[in-house]
mmCIF entry with sequence, helices, sheets and N, C-alpha, C, O atoms, coordinates in Angstrom:
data_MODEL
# 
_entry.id   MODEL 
# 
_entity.id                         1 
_entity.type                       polymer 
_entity.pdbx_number_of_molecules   1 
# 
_entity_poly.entity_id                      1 
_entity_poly.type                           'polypeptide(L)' 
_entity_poly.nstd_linkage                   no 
_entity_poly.nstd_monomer                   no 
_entity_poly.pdbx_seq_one_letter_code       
;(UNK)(UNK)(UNK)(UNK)(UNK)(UNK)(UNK)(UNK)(UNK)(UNK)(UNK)(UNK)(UNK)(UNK)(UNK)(UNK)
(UNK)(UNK)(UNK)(UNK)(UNK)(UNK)(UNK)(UNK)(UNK)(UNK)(UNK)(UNK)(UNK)(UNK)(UNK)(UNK)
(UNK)(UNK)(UNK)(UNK)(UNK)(UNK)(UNK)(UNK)(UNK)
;
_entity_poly.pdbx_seq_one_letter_code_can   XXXXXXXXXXXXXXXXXXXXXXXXXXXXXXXXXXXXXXXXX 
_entity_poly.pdbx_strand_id                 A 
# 
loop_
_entity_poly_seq.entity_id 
_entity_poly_seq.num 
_entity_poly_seq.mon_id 
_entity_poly_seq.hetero 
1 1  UNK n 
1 2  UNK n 
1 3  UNK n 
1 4  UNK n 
1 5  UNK n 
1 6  UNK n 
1 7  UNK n 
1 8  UNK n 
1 9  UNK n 
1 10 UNK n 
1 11 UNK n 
1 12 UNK n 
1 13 UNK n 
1 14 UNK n 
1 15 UNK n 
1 16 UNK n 
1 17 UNK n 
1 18 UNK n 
1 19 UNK n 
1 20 UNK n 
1 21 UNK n 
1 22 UNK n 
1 23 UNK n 
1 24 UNK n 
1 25 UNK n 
1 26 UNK n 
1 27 UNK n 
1 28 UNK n 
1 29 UNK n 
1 30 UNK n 
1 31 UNK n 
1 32 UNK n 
1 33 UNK n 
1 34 UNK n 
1 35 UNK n 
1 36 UNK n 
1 37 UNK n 
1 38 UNK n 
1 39 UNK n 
1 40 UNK n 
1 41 UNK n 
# 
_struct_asym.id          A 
_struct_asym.entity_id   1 
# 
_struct_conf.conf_type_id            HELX_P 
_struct_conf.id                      HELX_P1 
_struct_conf.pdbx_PDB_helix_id       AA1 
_struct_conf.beg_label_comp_id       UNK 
_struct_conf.beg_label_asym_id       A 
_struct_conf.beg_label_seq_id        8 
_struct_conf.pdbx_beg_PDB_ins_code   ? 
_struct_conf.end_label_comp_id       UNK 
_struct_conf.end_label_asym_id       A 
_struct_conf.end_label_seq_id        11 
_struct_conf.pdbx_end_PDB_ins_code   ? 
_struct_conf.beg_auth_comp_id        UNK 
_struct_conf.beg_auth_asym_id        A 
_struct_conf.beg_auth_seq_id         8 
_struct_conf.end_auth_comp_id        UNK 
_struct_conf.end_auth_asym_id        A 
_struct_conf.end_auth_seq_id         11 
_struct_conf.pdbx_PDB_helix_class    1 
_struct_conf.details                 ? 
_struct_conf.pdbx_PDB_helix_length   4 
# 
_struct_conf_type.id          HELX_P 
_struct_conf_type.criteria    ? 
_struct_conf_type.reference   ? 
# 
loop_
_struct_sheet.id 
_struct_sheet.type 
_struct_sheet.number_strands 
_struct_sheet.details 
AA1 ? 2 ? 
AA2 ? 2 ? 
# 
loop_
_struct_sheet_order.sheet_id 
_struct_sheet_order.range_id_1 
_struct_sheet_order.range_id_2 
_struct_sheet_order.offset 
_struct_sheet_order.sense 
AA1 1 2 ? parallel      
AA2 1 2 ? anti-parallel 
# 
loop_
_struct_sheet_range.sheet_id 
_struct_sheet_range.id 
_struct_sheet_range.beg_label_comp_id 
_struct_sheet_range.beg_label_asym_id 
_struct_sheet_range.beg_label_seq_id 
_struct_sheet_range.pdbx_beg_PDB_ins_code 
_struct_sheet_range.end_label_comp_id 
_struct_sheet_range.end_label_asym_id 
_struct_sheet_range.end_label_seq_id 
_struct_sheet_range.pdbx_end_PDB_ins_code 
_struct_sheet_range.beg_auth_comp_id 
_struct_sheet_range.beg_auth_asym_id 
_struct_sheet_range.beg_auth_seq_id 
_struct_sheet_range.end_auth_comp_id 
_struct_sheet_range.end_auth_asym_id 
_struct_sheet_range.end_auth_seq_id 
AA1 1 UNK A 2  ? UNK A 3  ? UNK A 2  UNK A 3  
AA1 2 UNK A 38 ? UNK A 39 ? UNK A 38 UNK A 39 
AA2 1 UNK A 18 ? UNK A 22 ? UNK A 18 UNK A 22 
AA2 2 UNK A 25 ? UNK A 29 ? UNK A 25 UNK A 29 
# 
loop_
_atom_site.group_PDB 
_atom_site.id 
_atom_site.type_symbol 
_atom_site.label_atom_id 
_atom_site.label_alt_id 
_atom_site.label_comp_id 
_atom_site.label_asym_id 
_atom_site.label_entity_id 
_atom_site.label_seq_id 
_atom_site.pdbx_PDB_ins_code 
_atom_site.Cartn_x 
_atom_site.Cartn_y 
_atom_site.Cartn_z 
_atom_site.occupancy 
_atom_site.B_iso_or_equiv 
_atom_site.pdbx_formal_charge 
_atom_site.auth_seq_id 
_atom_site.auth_comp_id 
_atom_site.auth_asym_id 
_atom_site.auth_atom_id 
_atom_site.pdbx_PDB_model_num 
ATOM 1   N N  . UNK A 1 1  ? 31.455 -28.614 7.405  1.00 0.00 ? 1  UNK A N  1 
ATOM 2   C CA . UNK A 1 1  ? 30.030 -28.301 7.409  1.00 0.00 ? 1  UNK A CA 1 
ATOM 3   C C  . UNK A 1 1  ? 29.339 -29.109 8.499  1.00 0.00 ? 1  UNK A C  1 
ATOM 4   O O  . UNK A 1 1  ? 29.577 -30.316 8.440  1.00 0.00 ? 1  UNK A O  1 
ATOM 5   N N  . UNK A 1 2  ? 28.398 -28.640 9.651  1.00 0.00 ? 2  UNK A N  1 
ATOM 6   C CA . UNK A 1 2  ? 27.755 -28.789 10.233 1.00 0.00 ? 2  UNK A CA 1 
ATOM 7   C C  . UNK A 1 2  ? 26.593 -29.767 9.488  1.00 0.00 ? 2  UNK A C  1 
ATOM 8   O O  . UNK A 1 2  ? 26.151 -29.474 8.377  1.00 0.00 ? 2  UNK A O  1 
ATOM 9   N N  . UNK A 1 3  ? 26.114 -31.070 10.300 1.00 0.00 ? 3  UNK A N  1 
ATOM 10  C CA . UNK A 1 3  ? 24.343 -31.002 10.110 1.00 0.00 ? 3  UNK A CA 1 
ATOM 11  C C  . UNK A 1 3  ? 24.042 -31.007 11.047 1.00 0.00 ? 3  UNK A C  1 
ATOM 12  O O  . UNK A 1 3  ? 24.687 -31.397 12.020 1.00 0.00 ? 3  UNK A O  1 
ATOM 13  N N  . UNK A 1 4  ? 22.589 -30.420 11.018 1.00 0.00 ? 4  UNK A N  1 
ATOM 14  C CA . UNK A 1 4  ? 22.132 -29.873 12.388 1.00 0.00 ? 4  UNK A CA 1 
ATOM 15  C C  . UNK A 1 4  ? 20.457 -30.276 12.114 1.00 0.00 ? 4  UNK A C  1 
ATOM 16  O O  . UNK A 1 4  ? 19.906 -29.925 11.071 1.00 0.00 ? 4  UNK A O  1 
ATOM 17  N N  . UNK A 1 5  ? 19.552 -31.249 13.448 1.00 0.00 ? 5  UNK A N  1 
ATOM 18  C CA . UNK A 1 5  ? 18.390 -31.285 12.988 1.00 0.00 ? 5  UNK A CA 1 
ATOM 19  C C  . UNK A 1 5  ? 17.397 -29.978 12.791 1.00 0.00 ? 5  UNK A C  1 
ATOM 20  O O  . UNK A 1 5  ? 16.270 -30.158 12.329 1.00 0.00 ? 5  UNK A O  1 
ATOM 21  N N  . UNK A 1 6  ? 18.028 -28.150 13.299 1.00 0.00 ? 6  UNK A N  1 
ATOM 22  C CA . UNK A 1 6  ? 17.345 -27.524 13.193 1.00 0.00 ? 6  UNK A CA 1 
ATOM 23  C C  . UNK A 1 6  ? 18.358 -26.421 13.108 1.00 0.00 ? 6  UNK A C  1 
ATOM 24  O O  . UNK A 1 6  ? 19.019 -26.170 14.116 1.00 0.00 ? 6  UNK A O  1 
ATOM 25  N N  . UNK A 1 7  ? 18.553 -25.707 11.954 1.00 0.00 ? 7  UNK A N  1 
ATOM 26  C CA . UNK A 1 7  ? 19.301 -24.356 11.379 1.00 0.00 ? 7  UNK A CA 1 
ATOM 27  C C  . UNK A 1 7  ? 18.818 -23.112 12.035 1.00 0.00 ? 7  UNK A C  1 
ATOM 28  O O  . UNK A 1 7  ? 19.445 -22.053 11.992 1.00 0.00 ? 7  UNK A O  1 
ATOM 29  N N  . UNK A 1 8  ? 17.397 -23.315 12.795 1.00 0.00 ? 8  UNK A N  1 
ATOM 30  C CA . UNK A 1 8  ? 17.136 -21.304 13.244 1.00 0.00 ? 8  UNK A CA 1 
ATOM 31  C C  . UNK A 1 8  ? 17.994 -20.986 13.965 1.00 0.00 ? 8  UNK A C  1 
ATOM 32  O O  . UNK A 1 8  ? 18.285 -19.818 13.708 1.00 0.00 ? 8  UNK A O  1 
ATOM 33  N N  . UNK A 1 9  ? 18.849 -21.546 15.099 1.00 0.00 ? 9  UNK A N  1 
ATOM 34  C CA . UNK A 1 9  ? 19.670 -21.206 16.239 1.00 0.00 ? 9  UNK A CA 1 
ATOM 35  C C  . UNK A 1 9  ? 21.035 -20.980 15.372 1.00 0.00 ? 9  UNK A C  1 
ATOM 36  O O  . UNK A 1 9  ? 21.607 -19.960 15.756 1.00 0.00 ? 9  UNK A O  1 
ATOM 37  N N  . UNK A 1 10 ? 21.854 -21.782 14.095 1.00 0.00 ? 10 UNK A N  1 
ATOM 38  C CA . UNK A 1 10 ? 22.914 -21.518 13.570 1.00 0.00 ? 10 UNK A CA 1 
ATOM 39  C C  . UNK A 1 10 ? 22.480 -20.079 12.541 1.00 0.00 ? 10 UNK A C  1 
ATOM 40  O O  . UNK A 1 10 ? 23.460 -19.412 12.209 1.00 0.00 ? 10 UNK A O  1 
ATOM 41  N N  . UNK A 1 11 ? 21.202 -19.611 12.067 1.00 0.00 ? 11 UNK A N  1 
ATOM 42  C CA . UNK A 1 11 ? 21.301 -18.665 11.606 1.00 0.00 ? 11 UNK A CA 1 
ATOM 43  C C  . UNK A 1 11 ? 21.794 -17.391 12.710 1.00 0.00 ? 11 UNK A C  1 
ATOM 44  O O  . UNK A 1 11 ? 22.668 -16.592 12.375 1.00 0.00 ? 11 UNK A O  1 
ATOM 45  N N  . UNK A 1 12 ? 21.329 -17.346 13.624 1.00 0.00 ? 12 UNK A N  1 
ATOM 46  C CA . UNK A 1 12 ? 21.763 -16.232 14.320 1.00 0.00 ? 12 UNK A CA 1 
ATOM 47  C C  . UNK A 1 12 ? 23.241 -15.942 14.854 1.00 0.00 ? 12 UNK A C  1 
ATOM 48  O O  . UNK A 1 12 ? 23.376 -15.058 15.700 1.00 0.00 ? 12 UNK A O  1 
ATOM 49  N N  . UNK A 1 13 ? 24.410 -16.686 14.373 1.00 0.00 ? 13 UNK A N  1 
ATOM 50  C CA . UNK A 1 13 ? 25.499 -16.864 14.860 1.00 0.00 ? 13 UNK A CA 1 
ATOM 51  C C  . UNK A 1 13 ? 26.542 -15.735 13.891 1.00 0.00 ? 13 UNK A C  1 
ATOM 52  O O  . UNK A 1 13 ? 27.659 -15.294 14.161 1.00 0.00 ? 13 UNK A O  1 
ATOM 53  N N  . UNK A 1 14 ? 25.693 -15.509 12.734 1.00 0.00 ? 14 UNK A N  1 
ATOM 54  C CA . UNK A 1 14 ? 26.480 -14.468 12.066 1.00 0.00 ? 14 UNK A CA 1 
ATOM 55  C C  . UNK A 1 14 ? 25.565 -13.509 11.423 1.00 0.00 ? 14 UNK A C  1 
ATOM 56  O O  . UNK A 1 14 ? 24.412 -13.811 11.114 1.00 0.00 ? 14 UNK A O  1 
ATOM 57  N N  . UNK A 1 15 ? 26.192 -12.126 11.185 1.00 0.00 ? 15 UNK A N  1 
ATOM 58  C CA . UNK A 1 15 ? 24.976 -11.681 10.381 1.00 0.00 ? 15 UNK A CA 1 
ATOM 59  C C  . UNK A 1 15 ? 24.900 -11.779 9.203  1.00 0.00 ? 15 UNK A C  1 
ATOM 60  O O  . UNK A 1 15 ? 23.814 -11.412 8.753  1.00 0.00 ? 15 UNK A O  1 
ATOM 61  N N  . UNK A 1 16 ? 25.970 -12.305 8.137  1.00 0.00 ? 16 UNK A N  1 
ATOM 62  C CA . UNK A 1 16 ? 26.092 -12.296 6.759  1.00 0.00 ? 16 UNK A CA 1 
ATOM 63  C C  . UNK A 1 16 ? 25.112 -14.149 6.380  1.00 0.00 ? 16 UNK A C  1 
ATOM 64  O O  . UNK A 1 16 ? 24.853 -14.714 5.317  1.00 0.00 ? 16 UNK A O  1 
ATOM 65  N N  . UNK A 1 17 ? 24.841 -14.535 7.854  1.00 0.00 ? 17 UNK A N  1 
ATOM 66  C CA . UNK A 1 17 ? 24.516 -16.021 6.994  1.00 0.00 ? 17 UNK A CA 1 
ATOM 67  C C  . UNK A 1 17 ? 22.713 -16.047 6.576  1.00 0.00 ? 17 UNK A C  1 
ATOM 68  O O  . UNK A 1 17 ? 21.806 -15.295 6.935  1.00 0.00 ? 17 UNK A O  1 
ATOM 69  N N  . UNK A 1 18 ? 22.714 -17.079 5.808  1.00 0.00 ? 18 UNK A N  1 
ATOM 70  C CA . UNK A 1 18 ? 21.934 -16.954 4.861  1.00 0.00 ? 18 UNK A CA 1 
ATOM 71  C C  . UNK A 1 18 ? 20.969 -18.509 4.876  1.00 0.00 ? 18 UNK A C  1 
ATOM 72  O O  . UNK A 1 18 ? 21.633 -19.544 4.820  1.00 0.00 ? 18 UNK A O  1 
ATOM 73  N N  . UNK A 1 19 ? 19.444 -18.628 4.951  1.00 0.00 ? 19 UNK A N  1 
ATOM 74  C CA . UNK A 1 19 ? 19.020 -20.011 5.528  1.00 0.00 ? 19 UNK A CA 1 
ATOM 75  C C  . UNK A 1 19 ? 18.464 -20.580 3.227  1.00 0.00 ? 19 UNK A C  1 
ATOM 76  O O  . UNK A 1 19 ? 17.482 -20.200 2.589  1.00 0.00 ? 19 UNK A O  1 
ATOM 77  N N  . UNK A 1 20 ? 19.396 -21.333 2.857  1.00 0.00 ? 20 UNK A N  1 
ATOM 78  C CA . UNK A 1 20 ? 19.289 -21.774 1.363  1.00 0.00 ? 20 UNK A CA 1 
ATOM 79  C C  . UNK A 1 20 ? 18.213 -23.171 1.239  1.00 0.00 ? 20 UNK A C  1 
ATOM 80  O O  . UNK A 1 20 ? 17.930 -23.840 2.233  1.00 0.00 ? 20 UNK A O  1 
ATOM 81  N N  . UNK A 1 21 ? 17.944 -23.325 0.544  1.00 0.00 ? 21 UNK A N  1 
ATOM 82  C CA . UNK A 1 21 ? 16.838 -24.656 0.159  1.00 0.00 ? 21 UNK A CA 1 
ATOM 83  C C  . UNK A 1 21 ? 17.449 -25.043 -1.241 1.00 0.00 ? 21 UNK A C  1 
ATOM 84  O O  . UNK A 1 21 ? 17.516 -24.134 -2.069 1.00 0.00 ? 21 UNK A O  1 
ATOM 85  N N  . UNK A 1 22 ? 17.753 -25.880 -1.478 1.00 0.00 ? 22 UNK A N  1 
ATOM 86  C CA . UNK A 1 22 ? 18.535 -26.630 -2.578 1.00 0.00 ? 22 UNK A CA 1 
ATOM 87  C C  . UNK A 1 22 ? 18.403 -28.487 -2.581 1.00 0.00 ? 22 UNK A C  1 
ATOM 88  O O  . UNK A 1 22 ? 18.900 -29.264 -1.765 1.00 0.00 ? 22 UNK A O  1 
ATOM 89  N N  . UNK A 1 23 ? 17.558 -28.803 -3.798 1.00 0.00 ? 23 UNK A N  1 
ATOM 90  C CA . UNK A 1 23 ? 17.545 -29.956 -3.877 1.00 0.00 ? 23 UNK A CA 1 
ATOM 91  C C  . UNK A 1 23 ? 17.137 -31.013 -2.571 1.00 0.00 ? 23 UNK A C  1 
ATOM 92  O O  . UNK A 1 23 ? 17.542 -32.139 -2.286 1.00 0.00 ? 23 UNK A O  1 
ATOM 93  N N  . UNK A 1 24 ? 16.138 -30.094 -1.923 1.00 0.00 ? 24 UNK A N  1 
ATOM 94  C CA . UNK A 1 24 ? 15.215 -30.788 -0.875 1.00 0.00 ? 24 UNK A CA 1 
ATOM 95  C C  . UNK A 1 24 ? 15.466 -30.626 0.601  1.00 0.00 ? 24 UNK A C  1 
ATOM 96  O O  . UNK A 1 24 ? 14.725 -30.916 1.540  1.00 0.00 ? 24 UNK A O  1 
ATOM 97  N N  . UNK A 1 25 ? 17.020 -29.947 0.602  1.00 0.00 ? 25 UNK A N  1 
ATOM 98  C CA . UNK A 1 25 ? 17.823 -29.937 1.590  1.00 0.00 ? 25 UNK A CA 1 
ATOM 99  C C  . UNK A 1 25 ? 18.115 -28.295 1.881  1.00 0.00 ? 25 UNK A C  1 
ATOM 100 O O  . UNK A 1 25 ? 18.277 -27.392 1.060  1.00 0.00 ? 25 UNK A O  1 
ATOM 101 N N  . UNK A 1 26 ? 18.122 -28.246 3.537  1.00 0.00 ? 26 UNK A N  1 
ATOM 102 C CA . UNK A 1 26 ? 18.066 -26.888 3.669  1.00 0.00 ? 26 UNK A CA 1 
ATOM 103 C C  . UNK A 1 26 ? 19.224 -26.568 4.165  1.00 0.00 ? 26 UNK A C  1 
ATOM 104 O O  . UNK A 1 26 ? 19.685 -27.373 4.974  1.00 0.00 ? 26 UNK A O  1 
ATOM 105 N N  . UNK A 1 27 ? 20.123 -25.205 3.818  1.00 0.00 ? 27 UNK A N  1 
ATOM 106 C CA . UNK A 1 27 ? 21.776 -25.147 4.073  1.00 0.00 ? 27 UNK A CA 1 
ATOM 107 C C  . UNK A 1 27 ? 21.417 -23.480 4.779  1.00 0.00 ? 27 UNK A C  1 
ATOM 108 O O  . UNK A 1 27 ? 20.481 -22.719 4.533  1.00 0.00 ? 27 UNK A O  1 
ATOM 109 N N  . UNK A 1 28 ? 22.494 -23.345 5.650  1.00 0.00 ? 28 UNK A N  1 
ATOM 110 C CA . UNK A 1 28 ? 23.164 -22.206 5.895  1.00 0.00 ? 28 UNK A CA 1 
ATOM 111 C C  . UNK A 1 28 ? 24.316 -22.008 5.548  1.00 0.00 ? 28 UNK A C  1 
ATOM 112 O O  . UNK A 1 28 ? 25.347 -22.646 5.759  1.00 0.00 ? 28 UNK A O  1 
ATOM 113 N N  . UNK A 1 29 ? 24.082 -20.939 4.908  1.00 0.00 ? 29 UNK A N  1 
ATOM 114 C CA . UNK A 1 29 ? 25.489 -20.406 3.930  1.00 0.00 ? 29 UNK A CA 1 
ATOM 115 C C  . UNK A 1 29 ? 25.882 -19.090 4.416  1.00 0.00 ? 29 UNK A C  1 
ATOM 116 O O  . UNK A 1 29 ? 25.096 -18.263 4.878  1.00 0.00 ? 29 UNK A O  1 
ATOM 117 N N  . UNK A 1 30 ? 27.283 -18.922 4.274  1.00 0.00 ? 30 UNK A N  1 
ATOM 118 C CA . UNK A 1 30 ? 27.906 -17.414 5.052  1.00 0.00 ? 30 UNK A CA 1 
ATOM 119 C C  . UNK A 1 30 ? 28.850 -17.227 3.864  1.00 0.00 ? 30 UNK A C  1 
ATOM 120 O O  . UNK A 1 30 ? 29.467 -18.274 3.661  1.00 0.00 ? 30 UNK A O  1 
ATOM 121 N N  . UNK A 1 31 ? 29.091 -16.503 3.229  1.00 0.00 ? 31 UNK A N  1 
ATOM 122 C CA . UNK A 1 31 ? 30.156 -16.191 2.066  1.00 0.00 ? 31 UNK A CA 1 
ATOM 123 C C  . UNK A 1 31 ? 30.996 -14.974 2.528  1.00 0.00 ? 31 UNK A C  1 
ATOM 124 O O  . UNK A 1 31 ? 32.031 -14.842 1.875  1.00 0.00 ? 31 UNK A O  1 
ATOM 125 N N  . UNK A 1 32 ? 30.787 -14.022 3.535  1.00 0.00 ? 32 UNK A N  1 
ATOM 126 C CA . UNK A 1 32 ? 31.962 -13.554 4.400  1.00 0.00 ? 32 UNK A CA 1 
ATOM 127 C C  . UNK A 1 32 ? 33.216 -14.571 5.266  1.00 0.00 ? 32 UNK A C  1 
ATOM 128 O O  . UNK A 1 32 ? 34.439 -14.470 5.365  1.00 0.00 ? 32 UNK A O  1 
ATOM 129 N N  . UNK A 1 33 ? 31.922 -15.826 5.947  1.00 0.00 ? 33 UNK A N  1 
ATOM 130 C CA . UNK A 1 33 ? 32.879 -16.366 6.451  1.00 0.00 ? 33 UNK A CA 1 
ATOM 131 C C  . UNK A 1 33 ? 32.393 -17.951 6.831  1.00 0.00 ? 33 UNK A C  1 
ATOM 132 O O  . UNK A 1 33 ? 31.571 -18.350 7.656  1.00 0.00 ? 33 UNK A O  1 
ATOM 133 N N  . UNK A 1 34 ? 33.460 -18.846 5.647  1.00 0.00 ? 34 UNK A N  1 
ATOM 134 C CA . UNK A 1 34 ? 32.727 -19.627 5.538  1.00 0.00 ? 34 UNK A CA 1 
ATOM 135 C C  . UNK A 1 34 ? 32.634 -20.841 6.420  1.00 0.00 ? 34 UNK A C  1 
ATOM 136 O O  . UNK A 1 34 ? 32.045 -21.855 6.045  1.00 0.00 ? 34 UNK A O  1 
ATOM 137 N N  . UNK A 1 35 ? 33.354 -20.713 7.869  1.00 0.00 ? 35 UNK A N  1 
ATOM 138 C CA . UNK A 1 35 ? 33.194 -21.784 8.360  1.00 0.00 ? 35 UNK A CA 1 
ATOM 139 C C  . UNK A 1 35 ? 31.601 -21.991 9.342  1.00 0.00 ? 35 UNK A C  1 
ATOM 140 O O  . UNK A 1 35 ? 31.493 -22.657 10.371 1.00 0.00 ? 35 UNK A O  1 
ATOM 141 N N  . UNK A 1 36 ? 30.470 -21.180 8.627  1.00 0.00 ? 36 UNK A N  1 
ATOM 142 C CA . UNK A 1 36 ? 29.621 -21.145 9.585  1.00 0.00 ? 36 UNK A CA 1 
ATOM 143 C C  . UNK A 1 36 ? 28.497 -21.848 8.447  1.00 0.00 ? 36 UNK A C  1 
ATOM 144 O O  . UNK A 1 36 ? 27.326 -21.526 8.249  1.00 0.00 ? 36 UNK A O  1 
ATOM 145 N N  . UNK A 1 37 ? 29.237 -22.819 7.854  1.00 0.00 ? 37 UNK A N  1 
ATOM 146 C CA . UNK A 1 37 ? 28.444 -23.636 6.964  1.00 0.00 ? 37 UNK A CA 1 
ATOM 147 C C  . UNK A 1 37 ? 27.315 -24.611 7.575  1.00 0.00 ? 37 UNK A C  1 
ATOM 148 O O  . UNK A 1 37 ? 27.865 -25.417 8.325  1.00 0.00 ? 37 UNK A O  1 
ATOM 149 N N  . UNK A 1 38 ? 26.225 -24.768 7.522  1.00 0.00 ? 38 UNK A N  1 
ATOM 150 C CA . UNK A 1 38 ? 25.250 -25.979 7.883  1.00 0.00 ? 38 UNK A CA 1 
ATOM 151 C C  . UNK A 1 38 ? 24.524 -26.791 7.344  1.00 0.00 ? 38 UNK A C  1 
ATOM 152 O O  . UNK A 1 38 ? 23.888 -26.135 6.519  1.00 0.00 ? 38 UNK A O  1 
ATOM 153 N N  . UNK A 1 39 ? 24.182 -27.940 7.287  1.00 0.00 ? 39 UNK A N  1 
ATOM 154 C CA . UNK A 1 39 ? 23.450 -28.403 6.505  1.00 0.00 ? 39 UNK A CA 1 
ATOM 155 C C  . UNK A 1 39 ? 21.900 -29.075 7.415  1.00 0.00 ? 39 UNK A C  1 
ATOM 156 O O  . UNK A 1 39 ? 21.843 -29.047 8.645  1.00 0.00 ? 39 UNK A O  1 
ATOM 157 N N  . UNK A 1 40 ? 20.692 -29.671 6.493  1.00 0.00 ? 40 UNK A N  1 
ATOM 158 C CA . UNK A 1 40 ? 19.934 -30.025 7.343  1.00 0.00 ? 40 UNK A CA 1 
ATOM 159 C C  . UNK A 1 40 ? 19.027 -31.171 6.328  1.00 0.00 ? 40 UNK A C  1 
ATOM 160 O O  . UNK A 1 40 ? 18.174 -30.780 5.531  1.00 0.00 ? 40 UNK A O  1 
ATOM 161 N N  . UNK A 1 41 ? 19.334 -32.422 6.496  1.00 0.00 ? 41 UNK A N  1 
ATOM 162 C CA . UNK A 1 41 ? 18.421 -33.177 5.721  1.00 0.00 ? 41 UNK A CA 1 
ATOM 163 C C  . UNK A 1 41 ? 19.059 -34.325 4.689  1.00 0.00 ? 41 UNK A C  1 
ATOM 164 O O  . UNK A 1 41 ? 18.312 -35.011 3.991  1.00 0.00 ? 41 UNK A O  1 
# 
């Protein structure tokens, strides 16, 4: 898993990924394919 100080540029890298907010922290998630994991925070 990636952290990254800013996820808009890793959302566009797939089309199945997904920008999540969980416990304060913001993730990109891909469940086709999961190495396009990110985190932010």
């Amino acid at each position: 898993m990636k952290v990254k100080s800013s996820l808009k540029s890793l959302k566009a890298r797939h089309r199945a990924c997904r920008v999540v907010r969980r416990k304060g922290r913001v993730y990109v998630i891909n469940k086709v394919d999961p190495r396009f994991k990110a985190k932010q925070g």
